[in-house]
ROVEXLO-30374 format. One line per 5 residues: number of its first residue (from 0); their letters; for each residue x negated, y, z of C-alpha. Coordinates in Angstrom, 2 decimals, always signed. Each point is the difference from the previous one (the first is absolute). Layout:
REM ROVEXLO-30374
NUM	A	X Y Z ~ ...
***
This chain:
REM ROVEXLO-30374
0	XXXXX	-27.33 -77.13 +44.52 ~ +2.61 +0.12 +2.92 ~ +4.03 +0.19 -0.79 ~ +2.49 -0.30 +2.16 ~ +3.51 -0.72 -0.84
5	XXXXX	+3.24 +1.58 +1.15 ~ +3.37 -1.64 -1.11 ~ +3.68 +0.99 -0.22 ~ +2.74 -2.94 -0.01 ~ +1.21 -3.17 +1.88
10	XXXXX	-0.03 -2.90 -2.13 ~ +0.73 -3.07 +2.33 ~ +1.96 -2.37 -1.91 ~ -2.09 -3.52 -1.08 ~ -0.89 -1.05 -3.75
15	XXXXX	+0.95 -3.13 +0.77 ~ +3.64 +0.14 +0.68 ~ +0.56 +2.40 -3.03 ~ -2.25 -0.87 -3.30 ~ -0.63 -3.76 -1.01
20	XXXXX	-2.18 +0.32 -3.12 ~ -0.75 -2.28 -2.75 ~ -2.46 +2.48 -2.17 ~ -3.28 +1.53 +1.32 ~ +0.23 +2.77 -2.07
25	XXXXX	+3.89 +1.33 +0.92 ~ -1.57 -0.68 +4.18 ~ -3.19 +2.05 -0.61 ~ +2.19 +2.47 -2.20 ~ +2.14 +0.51 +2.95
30	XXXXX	-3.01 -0.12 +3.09 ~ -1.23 +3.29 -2.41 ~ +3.75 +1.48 +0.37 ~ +0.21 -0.54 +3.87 ~ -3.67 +1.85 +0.03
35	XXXXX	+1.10 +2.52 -2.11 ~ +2.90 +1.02 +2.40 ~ -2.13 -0.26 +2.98 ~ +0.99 -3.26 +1.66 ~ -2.83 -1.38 +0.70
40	XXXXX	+1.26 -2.90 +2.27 ~ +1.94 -1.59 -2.94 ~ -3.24 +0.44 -2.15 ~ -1.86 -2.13 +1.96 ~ +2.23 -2.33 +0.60
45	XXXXX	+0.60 -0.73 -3.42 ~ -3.76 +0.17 -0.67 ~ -0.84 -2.67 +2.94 ~ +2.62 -2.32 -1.64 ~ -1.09 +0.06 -3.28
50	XXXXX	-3.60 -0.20 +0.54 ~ -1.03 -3.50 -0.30 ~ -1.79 -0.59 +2.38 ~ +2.39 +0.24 +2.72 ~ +2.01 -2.91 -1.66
55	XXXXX	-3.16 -2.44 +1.12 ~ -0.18 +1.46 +3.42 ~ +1.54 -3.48 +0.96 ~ +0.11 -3.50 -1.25 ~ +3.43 -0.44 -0.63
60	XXXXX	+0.08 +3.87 -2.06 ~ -3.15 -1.71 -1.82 ~ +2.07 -2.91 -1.16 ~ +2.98 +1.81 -0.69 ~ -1.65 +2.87 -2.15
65	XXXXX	-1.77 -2.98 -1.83 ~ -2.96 +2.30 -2.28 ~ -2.75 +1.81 +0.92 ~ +0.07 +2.55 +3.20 ~ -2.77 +2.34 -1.48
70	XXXXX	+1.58 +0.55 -3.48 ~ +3.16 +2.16 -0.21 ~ +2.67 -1.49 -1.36 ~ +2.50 +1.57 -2.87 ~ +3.25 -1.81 +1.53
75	XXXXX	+1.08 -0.85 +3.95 ~ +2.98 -1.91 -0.98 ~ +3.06 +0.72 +2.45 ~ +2.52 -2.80 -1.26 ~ +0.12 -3.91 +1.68
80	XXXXX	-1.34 -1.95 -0.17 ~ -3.09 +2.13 -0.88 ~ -0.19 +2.74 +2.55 ~ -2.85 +1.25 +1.15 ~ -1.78 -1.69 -3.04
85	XXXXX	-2.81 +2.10 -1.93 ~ -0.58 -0.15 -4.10 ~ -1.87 +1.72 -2.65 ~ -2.52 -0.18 +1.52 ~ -3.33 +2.43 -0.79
90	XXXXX	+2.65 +2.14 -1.46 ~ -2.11 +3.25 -0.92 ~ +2.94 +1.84 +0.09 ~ +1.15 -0.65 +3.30 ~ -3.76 +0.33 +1.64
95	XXXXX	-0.60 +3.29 -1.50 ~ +3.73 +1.40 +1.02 ~ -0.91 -1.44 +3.53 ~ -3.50 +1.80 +0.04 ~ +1.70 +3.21 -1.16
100	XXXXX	+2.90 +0.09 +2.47 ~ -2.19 -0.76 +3.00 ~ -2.59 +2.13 -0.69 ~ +1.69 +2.85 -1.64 ~ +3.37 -0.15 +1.77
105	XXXXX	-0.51 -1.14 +3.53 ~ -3.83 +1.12 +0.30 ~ +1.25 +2.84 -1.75 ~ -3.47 -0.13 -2.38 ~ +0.77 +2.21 -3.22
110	XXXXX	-3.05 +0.60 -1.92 ~ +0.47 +2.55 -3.04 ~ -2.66 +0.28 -1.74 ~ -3.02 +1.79 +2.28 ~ +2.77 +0.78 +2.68
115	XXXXX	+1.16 -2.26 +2.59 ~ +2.77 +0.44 +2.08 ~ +1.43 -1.81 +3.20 ~ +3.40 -0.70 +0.58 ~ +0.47 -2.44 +1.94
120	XXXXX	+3.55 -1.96 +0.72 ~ -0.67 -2.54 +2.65 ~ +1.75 -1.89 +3.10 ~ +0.16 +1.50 +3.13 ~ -2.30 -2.40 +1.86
125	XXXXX	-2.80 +0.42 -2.20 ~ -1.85 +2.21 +1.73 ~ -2.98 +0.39 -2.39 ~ -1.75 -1.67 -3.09 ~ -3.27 +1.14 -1.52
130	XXXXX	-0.99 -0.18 -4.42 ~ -3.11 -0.04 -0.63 ~ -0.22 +1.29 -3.87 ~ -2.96 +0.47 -2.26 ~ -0.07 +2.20 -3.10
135	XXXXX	-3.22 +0.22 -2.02 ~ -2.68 +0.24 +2.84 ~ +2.04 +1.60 +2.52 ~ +1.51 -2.04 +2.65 ~ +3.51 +1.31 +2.04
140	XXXXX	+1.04 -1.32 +3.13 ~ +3.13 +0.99 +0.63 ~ +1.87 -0.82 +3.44 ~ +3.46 +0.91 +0.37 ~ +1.47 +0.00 +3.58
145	XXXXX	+3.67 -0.73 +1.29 ~ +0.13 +1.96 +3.69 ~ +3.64 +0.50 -0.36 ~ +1.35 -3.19 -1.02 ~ +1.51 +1.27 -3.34
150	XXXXX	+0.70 -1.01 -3.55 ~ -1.03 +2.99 -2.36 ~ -1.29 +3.64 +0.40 ~ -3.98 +1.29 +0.18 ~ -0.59 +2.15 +2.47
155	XXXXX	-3.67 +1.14 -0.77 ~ -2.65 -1.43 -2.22 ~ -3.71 +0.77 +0.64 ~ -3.14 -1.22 -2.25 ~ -3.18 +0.32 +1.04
160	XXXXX	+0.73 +2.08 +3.14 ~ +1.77 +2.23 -1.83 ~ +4.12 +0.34 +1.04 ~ +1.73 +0.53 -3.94 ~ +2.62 +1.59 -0.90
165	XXXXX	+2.51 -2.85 -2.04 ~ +0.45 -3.33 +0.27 ~ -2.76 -0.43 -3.24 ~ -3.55 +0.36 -0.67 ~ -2.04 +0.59 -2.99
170	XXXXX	-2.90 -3.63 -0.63 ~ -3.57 +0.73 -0.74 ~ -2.65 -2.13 -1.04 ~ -2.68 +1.29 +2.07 ~ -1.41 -3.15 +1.47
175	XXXX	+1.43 +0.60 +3.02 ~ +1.47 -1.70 +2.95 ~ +3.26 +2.29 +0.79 ~ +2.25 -0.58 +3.40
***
């Protein structure tokens, strides 16, 4: 599967002069709001800061986030002496809110049912990312490409060769390896 994505606005202004966030849940509730109305810069921005990895990247972000940098973490508190600070820790909420507005919202991944559709709300530099998805015994690889440099907008979508005519496809189980 090949996409490629055409966008519409100019969002330049950064996350982090404008939101300081305590809850994980209000932050990924509002990353799935800036997707929503295209800006896909803001998105991932807010995405890269709350994923927790990127608060270990360092030493000193290690010892200041002070719990584990592979678990997502319900609270980033925003008040000193504790800023920067994870809690709640293995928080299921906050992990499967994260999954969902990553995959769904800035990969643009919306699986309904046996349809999938890709809608994709991403920053401008990212120039492509593949998914890999397997349903039953059929395997889709789907690579969506970035020529333009733009946040939102498909341009064409083609599965196995064939160019379709929306932004969605209908899954089969056929055993398949689809492209």
């Amino acid at each position: 599967m090949s996409l490629t994505v055409v966008g519409q606005r100019d969002f330049s202004n950064s996350l982090q002069n404008t939101i300081d966030f305590q809850t994980d849940h209000a932050a990924l509730w509002t990353l799935i709001a800036f997707a929503t109305l295209g800006d896909g810069e803001r998105a991932g921005e807010l995405f890269s800061l709350l994923n927790p990895i990127n608060h270990a990247s360092t030493r000193a972000g290690l010892h200041k986030y002070k719990v584990e940098p592979y678990a997502a973490a319900g609270d980033i508190y925003a008040v000193p002496p504790h800023t920067g600070r994870g809690g709640w820790t293995w928080y299921t909420g906050s992990a499967s809110w994260m999954y969902r507005a990553g995959l769904e919202s800035i990969l643009g991944f919306q699986l309904r049912g046996d349809r999938l559709k890709m809608d994709p709300c991403v920053p401008r530099w990212w120039r492509d990312f593949e998914i890999v998805y397997r349903r039953g015994r059929a395997t889709y690889r789907i690579k969506v490409e970035n020529p333009l440099a733009v946040h939102r907008g498909v341009i064409s979508l083609e599965i196995d060769g064939v160019l379709q005519t929306v932004a969605e496809i209908s899954l089969t189980d056929d055993g398949q390896t689809h492209c």
